[in-house]
VEXBA-726198 format. One line per 4 residues: their letters; for each residue x, y, z of C-alpha. Coordinates in nm, 2 decimals, m for minus. Layout:
<sites>
a = X:Y:Z; ...
</sites>
This chain:
<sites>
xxxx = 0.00:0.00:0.00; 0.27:0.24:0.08; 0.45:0.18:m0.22; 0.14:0.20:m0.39
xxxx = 0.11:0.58:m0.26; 0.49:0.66:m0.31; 0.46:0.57:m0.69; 0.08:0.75:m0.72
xxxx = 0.29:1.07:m0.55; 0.61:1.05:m0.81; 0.37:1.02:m1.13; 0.19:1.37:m1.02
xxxx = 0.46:1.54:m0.95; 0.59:1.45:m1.26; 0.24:1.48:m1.45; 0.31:1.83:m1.29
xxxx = 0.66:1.90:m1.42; 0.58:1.80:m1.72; 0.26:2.10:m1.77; 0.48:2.35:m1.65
xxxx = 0.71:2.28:m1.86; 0.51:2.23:m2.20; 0.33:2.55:m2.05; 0.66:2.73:m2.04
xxxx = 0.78:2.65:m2.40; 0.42:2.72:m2.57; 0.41:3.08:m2.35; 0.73:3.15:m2.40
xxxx = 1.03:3.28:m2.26; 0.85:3.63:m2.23; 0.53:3.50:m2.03; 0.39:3.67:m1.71
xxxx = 0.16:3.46:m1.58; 0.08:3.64:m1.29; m0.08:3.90:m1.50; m0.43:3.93:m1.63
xxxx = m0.69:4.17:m1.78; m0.73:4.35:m1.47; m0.84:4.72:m1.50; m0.64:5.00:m1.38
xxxx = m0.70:5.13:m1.01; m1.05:5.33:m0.97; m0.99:5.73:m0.90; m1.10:5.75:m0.55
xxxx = m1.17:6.07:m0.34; m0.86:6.08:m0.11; m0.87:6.00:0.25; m0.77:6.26:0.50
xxxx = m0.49:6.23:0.78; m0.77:6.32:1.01; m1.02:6.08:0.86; m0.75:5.85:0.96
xxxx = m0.66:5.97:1.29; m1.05:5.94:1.39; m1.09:5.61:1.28; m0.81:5.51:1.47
xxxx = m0.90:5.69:1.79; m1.24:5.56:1.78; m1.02:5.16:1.72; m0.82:5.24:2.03
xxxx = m1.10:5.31:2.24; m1.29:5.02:2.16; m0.94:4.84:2.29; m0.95:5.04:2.61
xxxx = m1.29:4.95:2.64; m1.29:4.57:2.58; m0.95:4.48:2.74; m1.01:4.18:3.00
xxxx = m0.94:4.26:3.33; m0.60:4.07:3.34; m0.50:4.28:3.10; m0.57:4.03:2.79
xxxx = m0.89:4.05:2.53; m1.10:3.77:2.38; m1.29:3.50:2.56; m1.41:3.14:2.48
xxxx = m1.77:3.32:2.51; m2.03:3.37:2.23; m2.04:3.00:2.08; m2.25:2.99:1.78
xxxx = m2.39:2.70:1.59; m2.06:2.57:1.44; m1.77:2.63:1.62; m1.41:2.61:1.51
xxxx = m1.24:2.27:1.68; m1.12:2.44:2.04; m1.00:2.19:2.28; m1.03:2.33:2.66
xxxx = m0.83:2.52:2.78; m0.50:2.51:2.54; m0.66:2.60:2.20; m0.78:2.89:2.44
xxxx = m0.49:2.97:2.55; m0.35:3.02:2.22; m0.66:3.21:2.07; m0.62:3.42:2.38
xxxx = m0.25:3.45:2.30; m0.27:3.53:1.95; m0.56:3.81:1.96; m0.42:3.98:2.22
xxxx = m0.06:4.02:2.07; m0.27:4.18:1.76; m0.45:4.39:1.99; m0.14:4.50:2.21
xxxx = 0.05:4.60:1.81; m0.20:4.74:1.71; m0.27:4.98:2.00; 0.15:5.07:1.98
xxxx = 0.17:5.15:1.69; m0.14:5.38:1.71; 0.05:5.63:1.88; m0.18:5.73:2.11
xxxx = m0.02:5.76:2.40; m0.33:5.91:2.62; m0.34:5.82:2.98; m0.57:5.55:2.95
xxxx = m0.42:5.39:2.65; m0.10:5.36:2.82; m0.22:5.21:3.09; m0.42:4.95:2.88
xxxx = m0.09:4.90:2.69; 0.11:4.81:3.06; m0.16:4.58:3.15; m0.13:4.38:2.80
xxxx = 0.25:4.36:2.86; 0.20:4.26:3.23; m0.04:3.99:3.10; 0.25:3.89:2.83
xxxx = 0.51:3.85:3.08; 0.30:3.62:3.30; 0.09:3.39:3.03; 0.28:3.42:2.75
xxxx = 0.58:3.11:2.84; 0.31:2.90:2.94; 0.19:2.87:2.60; 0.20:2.54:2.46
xxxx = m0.05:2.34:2.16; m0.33:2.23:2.37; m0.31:1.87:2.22; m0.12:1.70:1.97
xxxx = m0.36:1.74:1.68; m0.42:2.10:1.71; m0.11:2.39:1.72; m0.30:2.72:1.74
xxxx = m0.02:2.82:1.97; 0.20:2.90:1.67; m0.03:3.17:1.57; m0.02:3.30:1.95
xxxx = 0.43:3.22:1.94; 0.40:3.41:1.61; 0.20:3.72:1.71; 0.34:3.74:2.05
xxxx = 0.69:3.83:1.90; 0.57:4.06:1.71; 0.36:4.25:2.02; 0.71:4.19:2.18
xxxx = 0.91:4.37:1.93; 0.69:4.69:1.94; 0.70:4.65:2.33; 1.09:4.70:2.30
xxxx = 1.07:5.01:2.06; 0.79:5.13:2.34; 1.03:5.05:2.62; 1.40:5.27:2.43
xxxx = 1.55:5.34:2.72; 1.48:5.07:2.98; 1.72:4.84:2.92; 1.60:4.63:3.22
xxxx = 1.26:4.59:3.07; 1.42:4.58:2.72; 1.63:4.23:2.82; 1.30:4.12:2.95
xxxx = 1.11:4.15:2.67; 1.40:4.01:2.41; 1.46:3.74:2.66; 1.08:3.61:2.60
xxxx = 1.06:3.62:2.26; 1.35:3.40:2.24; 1.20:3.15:2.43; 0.91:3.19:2.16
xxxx = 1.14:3.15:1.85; 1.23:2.83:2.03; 0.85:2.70:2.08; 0.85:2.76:1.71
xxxx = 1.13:2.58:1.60; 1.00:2.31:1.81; 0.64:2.27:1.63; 0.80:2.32:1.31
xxxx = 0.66:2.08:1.04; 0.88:1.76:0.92; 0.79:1.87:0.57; 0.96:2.24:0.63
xxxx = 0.65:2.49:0.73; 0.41:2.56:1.00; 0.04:2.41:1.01; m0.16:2.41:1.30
xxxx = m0.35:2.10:1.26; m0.22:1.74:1.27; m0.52:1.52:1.26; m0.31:1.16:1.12
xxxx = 0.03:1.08:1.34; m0.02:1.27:1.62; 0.41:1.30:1.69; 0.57:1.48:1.89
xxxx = 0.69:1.71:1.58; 0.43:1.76:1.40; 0.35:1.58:1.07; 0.04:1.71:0.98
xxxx = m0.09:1.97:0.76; 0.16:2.25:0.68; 0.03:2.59:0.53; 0.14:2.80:0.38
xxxx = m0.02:3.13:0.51; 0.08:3.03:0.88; 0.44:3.00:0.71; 0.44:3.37:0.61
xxxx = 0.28:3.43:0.91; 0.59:3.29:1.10; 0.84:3.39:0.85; 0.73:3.80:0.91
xxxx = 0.75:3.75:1.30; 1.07:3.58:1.30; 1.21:3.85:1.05; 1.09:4.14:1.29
xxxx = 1.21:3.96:1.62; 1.56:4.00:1.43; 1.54:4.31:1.28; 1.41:4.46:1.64
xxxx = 1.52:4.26:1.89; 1.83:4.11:1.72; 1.67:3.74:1.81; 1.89:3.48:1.74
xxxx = 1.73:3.26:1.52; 1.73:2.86:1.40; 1.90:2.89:1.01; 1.76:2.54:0.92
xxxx = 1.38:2.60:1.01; 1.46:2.92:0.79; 1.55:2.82:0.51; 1.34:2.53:0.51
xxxx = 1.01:2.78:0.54; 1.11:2.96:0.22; 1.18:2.64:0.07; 0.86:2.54:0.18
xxxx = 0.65:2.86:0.01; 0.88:2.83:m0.29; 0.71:2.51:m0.33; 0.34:2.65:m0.27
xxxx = 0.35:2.87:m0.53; 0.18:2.81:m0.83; 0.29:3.00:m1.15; 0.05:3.31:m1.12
xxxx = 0.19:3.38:m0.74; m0.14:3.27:m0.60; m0.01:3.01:m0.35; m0.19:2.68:m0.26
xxxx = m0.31:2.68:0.07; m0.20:2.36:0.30; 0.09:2.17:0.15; m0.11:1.85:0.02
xxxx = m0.24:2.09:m0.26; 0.03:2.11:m0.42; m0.16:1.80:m0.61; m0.43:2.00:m0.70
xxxx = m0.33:2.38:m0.83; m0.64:2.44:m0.96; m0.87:2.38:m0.70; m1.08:2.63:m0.63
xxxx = m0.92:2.80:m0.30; m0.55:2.78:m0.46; m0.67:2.99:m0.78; m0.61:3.40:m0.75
xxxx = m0.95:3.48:m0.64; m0.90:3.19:m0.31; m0.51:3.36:m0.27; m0.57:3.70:m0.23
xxxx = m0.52:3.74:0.15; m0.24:3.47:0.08; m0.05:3.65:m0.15; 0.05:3.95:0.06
xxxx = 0.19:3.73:0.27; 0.34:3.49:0.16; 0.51:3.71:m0.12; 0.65:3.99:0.19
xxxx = 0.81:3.65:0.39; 0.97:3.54:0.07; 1.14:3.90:m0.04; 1.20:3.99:0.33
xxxx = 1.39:3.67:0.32; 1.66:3.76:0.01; 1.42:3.53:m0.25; 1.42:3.82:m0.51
xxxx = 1.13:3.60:m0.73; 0.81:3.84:m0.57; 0.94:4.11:m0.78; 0.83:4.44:m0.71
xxxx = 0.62:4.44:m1.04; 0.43:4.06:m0.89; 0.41:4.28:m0.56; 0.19:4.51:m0.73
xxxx = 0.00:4.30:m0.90; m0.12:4.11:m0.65; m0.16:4.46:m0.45; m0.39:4.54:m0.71
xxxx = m0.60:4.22:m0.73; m0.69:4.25:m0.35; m0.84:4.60:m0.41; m1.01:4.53:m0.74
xxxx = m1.14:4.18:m0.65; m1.21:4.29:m0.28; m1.55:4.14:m0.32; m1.41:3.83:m0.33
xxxx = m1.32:3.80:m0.01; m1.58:4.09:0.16; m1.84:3.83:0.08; m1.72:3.60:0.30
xxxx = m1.65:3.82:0.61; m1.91:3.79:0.90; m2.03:3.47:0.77; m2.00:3.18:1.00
xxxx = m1.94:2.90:0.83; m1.55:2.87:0.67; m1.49:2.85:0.31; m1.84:2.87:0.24
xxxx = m1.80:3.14:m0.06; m1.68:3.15:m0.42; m1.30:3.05:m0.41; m1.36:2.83:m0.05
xxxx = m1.29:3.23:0.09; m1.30:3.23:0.47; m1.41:3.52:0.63; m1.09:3.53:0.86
xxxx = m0.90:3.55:0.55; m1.00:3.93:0.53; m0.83:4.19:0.84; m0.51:3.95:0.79
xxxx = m0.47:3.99:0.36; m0.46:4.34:0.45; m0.25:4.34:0.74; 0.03:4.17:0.53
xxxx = m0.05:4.41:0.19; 0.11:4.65:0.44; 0.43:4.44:0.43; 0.41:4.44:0.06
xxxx = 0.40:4.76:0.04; 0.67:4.88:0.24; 0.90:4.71:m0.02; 0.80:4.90:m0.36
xxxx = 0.98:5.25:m0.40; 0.83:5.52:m0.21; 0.71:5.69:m0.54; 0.45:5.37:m0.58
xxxx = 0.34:5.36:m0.17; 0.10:5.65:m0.20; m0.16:5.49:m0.40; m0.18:5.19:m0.22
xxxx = m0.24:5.38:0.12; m0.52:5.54:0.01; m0.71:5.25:m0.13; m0.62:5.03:0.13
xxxx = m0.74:5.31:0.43; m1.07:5.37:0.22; m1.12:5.01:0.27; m1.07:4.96:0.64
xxxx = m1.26:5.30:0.72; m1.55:5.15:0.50; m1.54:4.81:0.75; m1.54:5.02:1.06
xxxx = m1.83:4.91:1.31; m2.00:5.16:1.49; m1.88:5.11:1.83; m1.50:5.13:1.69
xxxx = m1.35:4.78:1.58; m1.29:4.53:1.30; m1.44:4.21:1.30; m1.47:3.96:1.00
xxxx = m1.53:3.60:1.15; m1.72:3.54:1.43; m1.42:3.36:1.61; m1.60:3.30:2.00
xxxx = m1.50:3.65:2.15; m1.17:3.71:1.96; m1.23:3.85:1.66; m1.33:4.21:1.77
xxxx = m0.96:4.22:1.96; m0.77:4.05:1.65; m0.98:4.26:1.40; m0.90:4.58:1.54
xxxx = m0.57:4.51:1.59; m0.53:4.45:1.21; m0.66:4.75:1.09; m0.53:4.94:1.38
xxxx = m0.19:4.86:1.24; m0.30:4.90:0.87; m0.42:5.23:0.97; m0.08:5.29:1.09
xxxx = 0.10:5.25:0.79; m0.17:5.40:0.56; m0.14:5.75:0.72; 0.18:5.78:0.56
xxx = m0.03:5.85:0.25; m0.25:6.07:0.37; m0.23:6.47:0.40
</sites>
């Protein structure tokens, strides 16, 4: 049986090898194809600086206001119908973990630095200090913690910019993210990669179900813990993540989404429309990296396919039900696309930023709720902390753009 499956795995990959490469000769040397007949971007009636700075008071305050009493956000509260697989308490502990190292960045890199948010800011990192090196997966078939190891470095990092000065504080704060660079290397995939299921061997390194968005997702907060923090970091689990994203790419930059797919390109989630929140990602990890393939024209590109074919993915945020939409879109695909287009950004010339500011800060002003946050999956009681934290550091980058 096992052979059978080795031999069935060698003939697609070479059924595989063999389309790209007639592909290749009948395109020609010259082909792009990550392009398509996408219109230019729409004229758009700029957004102020203080359009921005409003939207982004009204964000912190809704942090101020929902922070949990420890100091944390997000509960297991507000089950719905369908649930995402949660085991008690660890996959809690990471959700926990994870939302409230995007609510802590976002609310540092606000800049608002009124009393109250200052003090909400020193009960987050008191929180940190305490829960955060407990963090472990909650069982062996479910790793949610990585996103919490992830996002607590880079919560950590902004901490340690907050904290210039204290160097006391500052060795505290790099000391802990260490320890989370090393949780990471530990729950690093045996086919290169993160995942955060492992439903079939149940090892103690995980064998399971790599992807390659929570790769990016590591790859950016391991990149910021060194450029920061000066982290030391684990070369081979480096390497082998932009080896691994190398391998999820397909030939229009989309990039399939858990590593098994790699067999099936075409299915509906792996095509452009089911990548777009991928993209960003994955294509920042790879060029923060040194790969030089996301070129700064693919960069654009796929900049401009998440804000022409926005729809694509706004019609999937709020519902309840995962990749229940055209592509197999999730609605928690949505704050986090943007969040990394911010990445992707930051690496074209400065001439080509402005443009992509102002679309992308008319977009999250449009998604703003009426009591302040961001929300696009109705994730227990996490999403309006992780949400807001997105755009709050969105926000952040987009007033650049703004006048």
């Amino acid at each position: 049986m096992i052979r059978i499956l080795v031999l069935s795995a060698l003939a697609a990959s070479a059924s595989i090898a063999l389309f790209q490469k007639v592909a290749a000769e009948e395109e020609g040397p010259d082909s792009k194809p990550w392009l398509s007949d996408l219109p230019p971007l729409p004229d758009i009636e700029p957004v102020t600086r203080a359009e921005i700075e409003k939207s982004v008071t009204r964000g912190v305050d809704f942090l101020i206001s929902s922070q949990n009493k420890n100091g944390s956000w997000g509960s297991a509260t507000m089950t719905k119908g369908l649930n995402i697989t949660a085991p008690i308490p660890g996959a809690h502990h990471a959700f926990r973990a994870g939302s409230t190292g995007l609510a802590l960045e976002g609310l540092l890199r606000s800049g608002d630095r009124r009393p109250e948010a200052v003090s909400a800011i020193e009960r987050a990192e008191a929180w940190f200090l305490k829960e955060l090196p407990r963090l472990r997966r909650g069982t062996v078939d479910t790793m949610y913690n990585v996103w919490g190891h992830s996002y607590g470095i880079k919560a950590l990092a902004e901490l340690y910019r907050y904290r210039e000065g204290d160097d006391a504080k500052q060795s505290l704060l790099k000391n802990l993210a260490q320890t989370q660079v090393q949780r990471l290397q530990r729950y690093e995939d045996v086919n290169g990669g993160w995942g955060y299921y492992d439903f079939d061997e149940a090892t103690r390194k995980p064998t399971g179900i790599p992807t390659s968005f929570t790769t990016a997702t590591v790859m950016m907060a391991l990149w910021k813990g060194k450029e920061v923090m000066d982290l030391g970091l684990p070369p081979k689990e480096v390497t082998r993540g932009i080896e691994f994203l190398k391998r999820q790419q397909t030939p229009d930059f989309a990039y399939v989404y858990p590593n098994g797919h790699r067999y099936r390109p075409r299915y509906s989630i792996n095509r452009p429309g089911g990548s777009l929140c991928r993209s960003t990602a994955c294509n920042a990890a790879r060029r923060v990296w040194g790969d030089p393939a996301p070129t700064d024209e693919i960069i654009k590109v796929r900049l401009d396919r998440l804000i022409l074919r926005n729809g694509w993915v706004d019609i999937a945020r709020k519902r309840p039900r995962p990749h229940s939409t055209h592509f197999a879109n999730s609605g928690y695909f949505y704050f986090y696309g943007h969040y990394y287009a911010m990445d992707c950004v930051a690496l074209l010339p400065e001439t080509d930023r402005s443009v992509y500011y102002q679309h992308y800060a008319k977009i999250m002003l449009s998604k703003q709720e009426k009591n302040g946050c961001w929300w696009d999956y109705p994730l227990y009681k996490y999403h309006y902390a992780y949400g807001t934290g997105y755009a709050l550091c969105v926000l952040a980058d987009c007033i650049k753009g703004a006048k």
